[in-house]
C-alpha positions as CSV (number, residue, x, y, z in Angstrom):
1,X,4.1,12.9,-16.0
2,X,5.8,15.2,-13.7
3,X,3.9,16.3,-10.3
4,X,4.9,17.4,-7.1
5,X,5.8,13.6,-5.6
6,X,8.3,13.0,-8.5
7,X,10.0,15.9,-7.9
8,X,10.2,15.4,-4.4
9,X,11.1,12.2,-4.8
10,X,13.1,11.6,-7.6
11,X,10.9,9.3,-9.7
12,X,9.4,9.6,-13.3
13,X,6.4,8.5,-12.9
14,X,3.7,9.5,-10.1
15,X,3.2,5.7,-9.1
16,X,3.6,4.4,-5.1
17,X,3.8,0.4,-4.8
18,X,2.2,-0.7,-1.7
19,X,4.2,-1.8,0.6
20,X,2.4,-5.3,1.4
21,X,3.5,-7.0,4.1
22,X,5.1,-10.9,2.7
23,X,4.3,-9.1,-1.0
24,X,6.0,-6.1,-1.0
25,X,10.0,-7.0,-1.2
26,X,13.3,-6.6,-2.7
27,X,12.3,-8.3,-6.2
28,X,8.8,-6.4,-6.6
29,X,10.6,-3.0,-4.9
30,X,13.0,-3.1,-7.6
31,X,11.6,-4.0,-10.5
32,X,9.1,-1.0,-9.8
33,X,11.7,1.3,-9.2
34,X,13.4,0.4,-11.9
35,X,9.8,1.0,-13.9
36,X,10.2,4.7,-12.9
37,X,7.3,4.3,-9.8
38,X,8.9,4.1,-6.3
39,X,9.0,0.1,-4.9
40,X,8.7,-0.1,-1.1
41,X,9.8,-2.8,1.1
42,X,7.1,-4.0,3.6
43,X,9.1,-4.5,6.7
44,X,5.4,-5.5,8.2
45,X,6.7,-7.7,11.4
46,X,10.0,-8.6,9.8
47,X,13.3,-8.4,11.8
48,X,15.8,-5.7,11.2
49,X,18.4,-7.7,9.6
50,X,16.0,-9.3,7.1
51,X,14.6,-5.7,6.4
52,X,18.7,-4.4,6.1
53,X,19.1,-7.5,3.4
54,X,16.0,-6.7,1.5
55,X,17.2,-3.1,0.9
56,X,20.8,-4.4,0.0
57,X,19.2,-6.4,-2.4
58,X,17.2,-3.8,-4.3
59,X,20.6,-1.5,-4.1
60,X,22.4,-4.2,-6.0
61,X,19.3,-4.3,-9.1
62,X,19.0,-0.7,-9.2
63,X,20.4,2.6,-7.9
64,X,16.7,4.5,-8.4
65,X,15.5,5.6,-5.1
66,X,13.5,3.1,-3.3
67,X,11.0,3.4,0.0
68,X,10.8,1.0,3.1
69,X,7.2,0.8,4.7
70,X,7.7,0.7,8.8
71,X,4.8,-1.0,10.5
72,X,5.0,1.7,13.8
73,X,3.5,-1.1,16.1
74,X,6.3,-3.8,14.9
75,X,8.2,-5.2,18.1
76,X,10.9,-4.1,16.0
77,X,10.3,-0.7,14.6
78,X,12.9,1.3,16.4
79,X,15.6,-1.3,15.4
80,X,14.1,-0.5,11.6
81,X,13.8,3.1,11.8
82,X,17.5,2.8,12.6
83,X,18.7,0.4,9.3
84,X,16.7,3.1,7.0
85,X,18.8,5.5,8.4
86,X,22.1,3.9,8.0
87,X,21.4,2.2,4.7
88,X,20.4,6.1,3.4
89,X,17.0,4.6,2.2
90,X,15.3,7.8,0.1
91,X,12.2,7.4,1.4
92,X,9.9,6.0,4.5
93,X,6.3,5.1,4.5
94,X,4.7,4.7,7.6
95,X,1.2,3.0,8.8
96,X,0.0,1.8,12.1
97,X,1.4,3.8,14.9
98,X,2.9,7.2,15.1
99,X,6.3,8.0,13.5
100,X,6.7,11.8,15.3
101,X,10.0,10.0,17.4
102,X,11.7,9.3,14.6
103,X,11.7,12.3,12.6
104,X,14.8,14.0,13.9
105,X,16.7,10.9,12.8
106,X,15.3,10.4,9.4
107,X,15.7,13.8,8.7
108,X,19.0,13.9,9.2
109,X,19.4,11.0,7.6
110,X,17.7,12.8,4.3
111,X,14.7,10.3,4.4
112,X,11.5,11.7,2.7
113,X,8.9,10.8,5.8
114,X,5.1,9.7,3.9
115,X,2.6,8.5,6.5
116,X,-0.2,6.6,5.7
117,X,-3.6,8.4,7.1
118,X,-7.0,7.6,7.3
119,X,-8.6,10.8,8.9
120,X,-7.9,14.3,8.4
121,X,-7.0,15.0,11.7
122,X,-4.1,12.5,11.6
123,X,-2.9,14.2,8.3
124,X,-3.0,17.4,9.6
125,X,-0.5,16.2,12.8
126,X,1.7,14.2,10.3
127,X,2.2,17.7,8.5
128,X,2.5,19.6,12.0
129,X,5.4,16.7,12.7
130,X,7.8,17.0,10.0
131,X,5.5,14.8,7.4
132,X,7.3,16.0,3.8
133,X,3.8,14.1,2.3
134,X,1.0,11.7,3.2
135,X,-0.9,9.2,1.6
136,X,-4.9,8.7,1.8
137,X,-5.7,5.7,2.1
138,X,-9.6,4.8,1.7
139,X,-11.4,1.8,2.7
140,X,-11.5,0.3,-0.4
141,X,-7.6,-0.5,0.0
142,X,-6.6,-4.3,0.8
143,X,-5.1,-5.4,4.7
144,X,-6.3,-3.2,7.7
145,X,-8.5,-0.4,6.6
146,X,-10.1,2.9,7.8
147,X,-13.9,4.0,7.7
148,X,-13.9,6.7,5.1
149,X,-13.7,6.1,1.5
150,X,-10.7,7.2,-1.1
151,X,-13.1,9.4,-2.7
152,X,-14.6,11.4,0.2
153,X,-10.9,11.1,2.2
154,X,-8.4,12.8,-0.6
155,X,-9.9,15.8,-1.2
156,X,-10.9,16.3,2.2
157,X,-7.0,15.6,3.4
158,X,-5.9,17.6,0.3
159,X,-7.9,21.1,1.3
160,X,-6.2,20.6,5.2
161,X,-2.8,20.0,4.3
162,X,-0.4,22.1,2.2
163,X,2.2,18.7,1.7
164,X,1.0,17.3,-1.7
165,X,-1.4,14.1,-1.2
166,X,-0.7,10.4,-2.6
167,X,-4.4,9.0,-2.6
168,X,-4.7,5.0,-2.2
169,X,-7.4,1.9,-2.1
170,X,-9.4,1.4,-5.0
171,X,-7.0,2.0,-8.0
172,X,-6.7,-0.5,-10.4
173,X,-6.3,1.7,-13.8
174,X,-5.7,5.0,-15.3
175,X,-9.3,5.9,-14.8
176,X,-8.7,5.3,-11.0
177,X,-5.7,7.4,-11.2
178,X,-7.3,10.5,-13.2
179,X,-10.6,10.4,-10.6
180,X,-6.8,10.7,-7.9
181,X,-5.8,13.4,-9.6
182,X,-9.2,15.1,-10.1
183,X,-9.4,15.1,-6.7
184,X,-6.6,16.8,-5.8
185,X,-3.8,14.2,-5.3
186,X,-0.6,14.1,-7.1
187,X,0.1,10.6,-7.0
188,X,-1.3,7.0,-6.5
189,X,-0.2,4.1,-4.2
190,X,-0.8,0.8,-6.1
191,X,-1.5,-2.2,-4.0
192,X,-3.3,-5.2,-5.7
193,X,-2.4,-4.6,-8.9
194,X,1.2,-5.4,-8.4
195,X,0.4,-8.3,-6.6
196,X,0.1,-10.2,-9.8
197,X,3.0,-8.5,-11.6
198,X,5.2,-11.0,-12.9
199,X,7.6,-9.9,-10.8
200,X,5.7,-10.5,-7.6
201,X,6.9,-13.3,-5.7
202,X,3.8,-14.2,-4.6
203,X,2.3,-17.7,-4.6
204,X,0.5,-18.7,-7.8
205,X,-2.8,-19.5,-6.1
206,X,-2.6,-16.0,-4.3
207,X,-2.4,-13.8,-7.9
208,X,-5.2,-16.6,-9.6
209,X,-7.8,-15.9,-6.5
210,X,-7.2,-12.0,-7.0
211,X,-7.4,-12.4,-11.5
212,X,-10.6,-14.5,-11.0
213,X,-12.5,-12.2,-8.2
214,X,-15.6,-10.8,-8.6
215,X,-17.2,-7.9,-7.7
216,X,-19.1,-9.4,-4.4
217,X,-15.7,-11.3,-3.2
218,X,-13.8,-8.5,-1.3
219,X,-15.3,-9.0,2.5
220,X,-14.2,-7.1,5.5
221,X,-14.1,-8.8,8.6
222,X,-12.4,-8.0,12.1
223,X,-14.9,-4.7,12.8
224,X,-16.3,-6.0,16.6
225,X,-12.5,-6.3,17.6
226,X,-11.9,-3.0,15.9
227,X,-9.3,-3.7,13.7
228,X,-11.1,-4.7,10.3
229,X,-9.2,-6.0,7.5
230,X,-10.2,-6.2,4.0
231,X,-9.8,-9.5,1.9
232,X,-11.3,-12.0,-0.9
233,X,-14.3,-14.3,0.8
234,X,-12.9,-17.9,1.0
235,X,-13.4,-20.7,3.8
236,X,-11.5,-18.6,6.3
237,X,-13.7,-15.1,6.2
238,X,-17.0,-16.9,6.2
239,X,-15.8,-19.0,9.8
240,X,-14.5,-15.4,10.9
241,X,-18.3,-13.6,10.1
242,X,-20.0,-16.7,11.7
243,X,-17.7,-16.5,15.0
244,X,-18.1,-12.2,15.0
245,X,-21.9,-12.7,14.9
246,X,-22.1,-15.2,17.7
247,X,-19.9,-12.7,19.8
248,X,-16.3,-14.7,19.8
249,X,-14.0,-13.4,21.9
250,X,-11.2,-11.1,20.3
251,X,-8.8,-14.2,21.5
252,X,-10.8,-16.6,20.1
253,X,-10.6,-14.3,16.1
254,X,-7.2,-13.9,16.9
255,X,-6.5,-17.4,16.5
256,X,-8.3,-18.0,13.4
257,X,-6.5,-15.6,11.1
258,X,-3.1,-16.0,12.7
259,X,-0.7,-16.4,10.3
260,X,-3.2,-16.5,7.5
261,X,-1.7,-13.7,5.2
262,X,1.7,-15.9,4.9
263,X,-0.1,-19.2,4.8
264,X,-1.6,-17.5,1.6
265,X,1.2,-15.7,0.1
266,X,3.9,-18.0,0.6
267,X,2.4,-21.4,1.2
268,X,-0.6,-20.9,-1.3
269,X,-3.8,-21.7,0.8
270,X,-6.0,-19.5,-0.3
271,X,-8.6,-21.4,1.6
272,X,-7.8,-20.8,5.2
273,X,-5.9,-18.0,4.5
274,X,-6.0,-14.1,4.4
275,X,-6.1,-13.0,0.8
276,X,-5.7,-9.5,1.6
277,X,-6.6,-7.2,-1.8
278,X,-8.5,-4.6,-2.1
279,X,-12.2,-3.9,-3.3
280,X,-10.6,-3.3,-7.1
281,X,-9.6,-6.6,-7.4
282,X,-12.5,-7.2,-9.8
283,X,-10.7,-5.1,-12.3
284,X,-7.5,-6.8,-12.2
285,X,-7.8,-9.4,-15.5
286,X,-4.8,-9.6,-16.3
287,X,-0.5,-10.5,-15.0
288,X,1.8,-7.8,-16.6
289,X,5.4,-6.7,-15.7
290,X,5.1,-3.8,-13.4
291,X,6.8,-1.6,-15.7
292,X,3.7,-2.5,-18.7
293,X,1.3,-1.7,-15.5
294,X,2.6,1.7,-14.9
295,X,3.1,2.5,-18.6
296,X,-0.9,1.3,-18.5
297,X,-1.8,3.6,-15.4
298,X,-0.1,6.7,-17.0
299,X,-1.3,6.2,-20.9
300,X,-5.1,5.7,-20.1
301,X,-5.1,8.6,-17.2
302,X,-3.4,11.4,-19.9
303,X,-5.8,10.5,-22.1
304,X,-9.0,10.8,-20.3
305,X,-7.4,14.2,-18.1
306,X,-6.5,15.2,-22.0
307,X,-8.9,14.4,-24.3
308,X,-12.1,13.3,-22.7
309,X,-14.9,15.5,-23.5
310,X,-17.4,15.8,-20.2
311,X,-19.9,17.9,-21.4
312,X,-21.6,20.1,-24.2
């Protein structure tokens, strides 16, 4: 399946791993890569050096090209926007922040710059800046989210911008990836999916509260302090919603969910935890490899884009 993205990026198939801060790194980056999608490593809030090992580790599993996603309002983003660049990463993903200073240098560097946007406006001024794509990501995604969702966002992002459009939040299967392309995008980003890969590192008890979730579970909370963040309902999202409704302090939220997305992905409370995934998590059922995922996302979209019969 051949589209704009995978020739611009080098990659078979039209498939962008989330990059998931504590999920996404070197082992899941790789093994997607290696899959024919593009793995990205999450550098999140991560140190340079840790972010300079991860991508020397996915170098050593596989020389397909590979992403790093630079969270812009890190304490350490400039020192990361520089290890892409000397490690000659292939791509960059950015979210949270602005990435217009570091253009010049990744360009240079041959790094394919991919924002994450969640308005048109801010697509448009990614494309003005240098932006070679950008991906749009709707509400439904997992983590921090926007207001609009991935089905009014893409094609509204796709008919302002001329760079081709990767559309995220809410894709879960190849029928979520032909409604992508029928709207005009010529990729998908895959988050919650691959967090139950077999080659996700994440806890156990993080990848059994996403395979057992319901519709109802996924809950947003954090939209008084406005930052809201999209995860499953546990212990932890129900004290947060009681606390926002008697007006707690944005100190006071703070200190609730601090440190909550590692507690759950590394340490495997998924009680007081954030389980960050997004609203599709009702459709994951089952843990594949991340290259029988893709194969999945690819086989079901052809054959609904090819052979599905709509009307008389």
């Amino acid at each position: 399946m051949k589209t704009e993205i995978t020739k611009l990026l080098g990659i078979e198939y039209p498939v962008i791993q989330g990059g998931m801060a504590w999920v996404a790194e070197s082992h899941l980056a790789a093994a997607v890569s290696m899959a024919g999608g593009l793995g990205i490593i999450g550098a999140a809030n991560a140190p340079s050096e840790w972010v300079r090992t991860q991508i020397q580790e996915v170098k050593k599993k596989t020389d397909k090209p590979f992403g790093v996603n630079i969270m812009l309002m890190s304490p350490y983003a400039d020192e990361v926007a520089k290890v892409v660049a000397e490690e000659g990463v292939k791509v960059v993903t950015t979210g949270a922040g602005n990435p217009e200073k570091y253009m010049s240098m990744w360009k240079e560097a041959g790094i394919k710059v991919i924002p994450v946007v969640a308005s048109v406006a801010l697509a448009k001024r990614m494309e003005r800046c240098g932006a070679d794509a950008v991906i749009a990501e709707g509400c439904e995604s997992g983590g921090h989210i926007g207001e609009t969702t991935t089905m009014a966002l893409v094609p509204q992002v796709v008919d302002e911008v001329s760079v081709p459009v990767i559309a995220a939040g809410g894709i879960a299967d190849g029928r979520g990836m032909a409604a992508a392309f029928m709207l005009g995008a010529k990729a998908v980003q895959v988050g919650t999916s691959f967090v139950v890969t077999k080659e996700s590192i994440v806890h156990d008890n993080y990848k059994q509260a996403i395979l057992k979730a319901k519709d109802i579970d996924s809950k947003v909370t954090g939209r008084s302090t406005g930052h809201p963040v999209r995860t499953l309902r546990n212990k932890q999202t129900r004290e947060y919603q009681r606390l926002e409704a008697e007006g707690a302090s944005f100190e006071e939220l703070e200190m609730l969910t601090l440190g909550g997305l590692r507690k759950a992905v590394v340490e495997g409370d998924v009680i007081t935890g954030s389980i960050m995934a997004g609203q599709i998590a009702g459709l994951v059922k089952e843990a594949s490899t991340c290259e029988e995922l893709i194969l999945r996302l690819i086989k079901e979209a052809k054959e609904l884009m090819e052979g599905t019969k709509f009307y008389e």
